[in-house]
PLY file of the C-alpha trace (Angstrom):
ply
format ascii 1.0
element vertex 173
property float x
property float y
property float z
element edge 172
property int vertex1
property int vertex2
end_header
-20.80 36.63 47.91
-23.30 35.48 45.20
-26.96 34.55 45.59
-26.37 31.20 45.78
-23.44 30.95 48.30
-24.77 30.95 51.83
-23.21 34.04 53.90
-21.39 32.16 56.84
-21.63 34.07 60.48
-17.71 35.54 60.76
-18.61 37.27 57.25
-21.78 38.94 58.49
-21.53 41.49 61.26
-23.79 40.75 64.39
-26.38 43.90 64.01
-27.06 42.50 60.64
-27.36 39.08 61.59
-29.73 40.19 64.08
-31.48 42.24 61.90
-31.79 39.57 59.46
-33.24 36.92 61.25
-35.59 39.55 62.95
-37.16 40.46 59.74
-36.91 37.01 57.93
-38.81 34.75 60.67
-40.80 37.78 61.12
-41.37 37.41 57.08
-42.70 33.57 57.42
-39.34 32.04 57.51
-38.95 29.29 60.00
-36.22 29.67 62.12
-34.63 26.77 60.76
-34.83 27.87 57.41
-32.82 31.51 58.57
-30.12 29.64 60.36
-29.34 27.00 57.73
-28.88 30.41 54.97
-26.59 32.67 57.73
-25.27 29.19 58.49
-25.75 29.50 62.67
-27.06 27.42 64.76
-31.33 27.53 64.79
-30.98 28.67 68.45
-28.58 31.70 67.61
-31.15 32.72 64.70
-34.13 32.52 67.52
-31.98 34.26 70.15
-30.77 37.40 67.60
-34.37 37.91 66.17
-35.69 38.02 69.89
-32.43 40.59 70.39
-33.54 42.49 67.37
-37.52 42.38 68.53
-36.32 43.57 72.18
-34.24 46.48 70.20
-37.00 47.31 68.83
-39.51 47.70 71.08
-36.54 49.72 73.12
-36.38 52.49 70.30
-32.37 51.10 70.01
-33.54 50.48 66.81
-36.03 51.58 64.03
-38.21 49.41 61.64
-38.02 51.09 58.16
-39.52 50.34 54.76
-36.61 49.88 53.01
-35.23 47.38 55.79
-38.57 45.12 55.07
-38.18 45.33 51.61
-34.41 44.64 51.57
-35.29 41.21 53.70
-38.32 40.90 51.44
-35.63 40.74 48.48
-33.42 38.28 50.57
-36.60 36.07 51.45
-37.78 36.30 47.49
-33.81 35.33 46.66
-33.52 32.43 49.39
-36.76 30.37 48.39
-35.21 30.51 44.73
-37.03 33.55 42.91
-34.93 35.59 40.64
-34.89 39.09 39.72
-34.55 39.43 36.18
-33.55 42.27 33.37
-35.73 42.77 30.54
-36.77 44.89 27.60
-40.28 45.80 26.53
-41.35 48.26 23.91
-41.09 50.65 26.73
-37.10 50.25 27.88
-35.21 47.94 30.26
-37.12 46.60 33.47
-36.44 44.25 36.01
-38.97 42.25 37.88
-39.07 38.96 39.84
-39.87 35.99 37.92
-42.67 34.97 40.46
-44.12 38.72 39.09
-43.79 37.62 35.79
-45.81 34.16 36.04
-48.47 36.75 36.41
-48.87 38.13 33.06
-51.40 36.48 30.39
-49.37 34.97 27.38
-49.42 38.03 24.74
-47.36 40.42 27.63
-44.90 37.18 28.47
-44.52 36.62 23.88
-44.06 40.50 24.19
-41.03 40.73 26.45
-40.05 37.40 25.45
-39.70 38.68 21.78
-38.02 42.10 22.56
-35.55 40.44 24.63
-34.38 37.76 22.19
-34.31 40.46 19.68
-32.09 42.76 21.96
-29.67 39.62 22.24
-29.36 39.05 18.76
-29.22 42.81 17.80
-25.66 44.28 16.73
-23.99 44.85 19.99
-22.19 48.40 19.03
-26.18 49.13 18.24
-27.81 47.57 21.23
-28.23 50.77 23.20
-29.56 53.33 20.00
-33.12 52.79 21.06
-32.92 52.59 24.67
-29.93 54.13 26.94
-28.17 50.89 28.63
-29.04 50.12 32.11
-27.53 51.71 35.32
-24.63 50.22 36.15
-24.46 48.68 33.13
-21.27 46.25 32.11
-20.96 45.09 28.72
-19.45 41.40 29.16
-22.19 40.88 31.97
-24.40 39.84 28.54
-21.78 37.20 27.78
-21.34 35.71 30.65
-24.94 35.19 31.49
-25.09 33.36 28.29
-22.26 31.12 28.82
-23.13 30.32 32.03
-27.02 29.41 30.62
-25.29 27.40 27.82
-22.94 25.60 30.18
-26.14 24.95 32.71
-28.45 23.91 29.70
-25.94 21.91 27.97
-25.47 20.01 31.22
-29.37 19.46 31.70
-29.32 18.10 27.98
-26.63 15.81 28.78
-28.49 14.52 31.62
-31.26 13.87 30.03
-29.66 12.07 27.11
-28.49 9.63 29.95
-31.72 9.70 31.34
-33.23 8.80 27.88
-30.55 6.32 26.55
-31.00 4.42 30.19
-34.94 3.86 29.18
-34.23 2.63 25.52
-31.72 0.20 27.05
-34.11 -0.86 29.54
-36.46 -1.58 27.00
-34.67 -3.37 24.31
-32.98 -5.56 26.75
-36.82 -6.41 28.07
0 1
1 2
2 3
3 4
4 5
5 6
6 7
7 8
8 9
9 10
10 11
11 12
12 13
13 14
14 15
15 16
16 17
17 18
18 19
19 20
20 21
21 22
22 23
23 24
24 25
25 26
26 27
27 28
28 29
29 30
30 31
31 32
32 33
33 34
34 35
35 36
36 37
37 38
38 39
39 40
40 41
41 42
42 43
43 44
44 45
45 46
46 47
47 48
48 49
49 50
50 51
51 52
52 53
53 54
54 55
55 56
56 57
57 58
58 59
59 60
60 61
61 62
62 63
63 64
64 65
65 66
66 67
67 68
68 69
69 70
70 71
71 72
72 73
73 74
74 75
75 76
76 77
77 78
78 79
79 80
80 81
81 82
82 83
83 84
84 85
85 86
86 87
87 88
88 89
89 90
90 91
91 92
92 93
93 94
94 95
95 96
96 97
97 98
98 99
99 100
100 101
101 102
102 103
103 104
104 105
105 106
106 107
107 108
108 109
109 110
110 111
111 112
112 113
113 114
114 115
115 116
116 117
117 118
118 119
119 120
120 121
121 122
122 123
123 124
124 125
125 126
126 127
127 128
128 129
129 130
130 131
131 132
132 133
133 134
134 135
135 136
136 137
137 138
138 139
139 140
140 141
141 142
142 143
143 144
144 145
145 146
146 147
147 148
148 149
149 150
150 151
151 152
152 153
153 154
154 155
155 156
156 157
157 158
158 159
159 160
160 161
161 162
162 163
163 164
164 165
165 166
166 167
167 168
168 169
169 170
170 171
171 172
């Protein structure tokens, strides 16, 4: 399951569907919005975060930090936010890219810098500085980068089309 592939109901067992659309309406999500991502009816997503609530309140089940912060994550993920891996002076980090609209331009150049610097480093001397990143795979580098080139290459290619339609436009007017 990827981040951008909506989880479908028979893959998702019913305590976490419950617990999901507990915390996500609870989170500011409408109802609709939860149902359309587990892919359930808006009904079902009402009726399991009322379940959840009633669990709850019951002491069936427990509201923990890490459970708010996991649905936090899923919330962040689900109204398109991204966590991303970078390198500053300091090491690897990952943030959310809503986070990182936050810094002033010098910290943004900073990271931006180290991290194109990293890319285009030797890759048998990428890790001298800095020890690699837990759970670290070394093709996930390349395949992030062909699958920005592929991505980019198609947003140039629509805009080419978008461009060439306007010049024809014009010198036929």
């Amino acid at each position: 399951m990827t981040a951008t592939t909506p989880m479908s109901a028979d893959e998702v067992s019913e305590e976490v569907l419950e617990e999901g659309c507990f915390y996500l309406i609870d989170l500011g999500l409408s109802p609709e919005a939860v149902a359309d991502r587990f892919e359930i009816s808006t009904e079902r997503a009402s009726g399991l975060a009322k379940s959840y609530g009633s669990k709850l309140k019951s002491g069936k089940a427990v509201r923990g930090d890490f459970d708010r912060a996991f649905w936090e994550d899923v919330k962040k993920e689900a109204e398109g936010d991204v966590k991303l891996t970078f390198l500053s002076e300091k090491g690897f980090h990952h943030a959310w890219k809503s986070e990182l609209k936050k810094l002033d331009g010098p910290g943004l150049m900073s990271i931006y810098e180290s991290s194109k610097d990293f890319l285009g480093s030797d890759p048998n001397q990428k890790f001298l500085d800095f020890p690699p990143p837990k759970g670290y795979d070394p093709l996930a580098m390349d395949r992030e980068m062909r699958k920005a080139v592929e991505v980019i290459g198609e947003l140039l290619a629509e805009k080419w089309k978008e461009e060439s339609g306007k010049e024809k436009k014009t010198s036929n007017a």
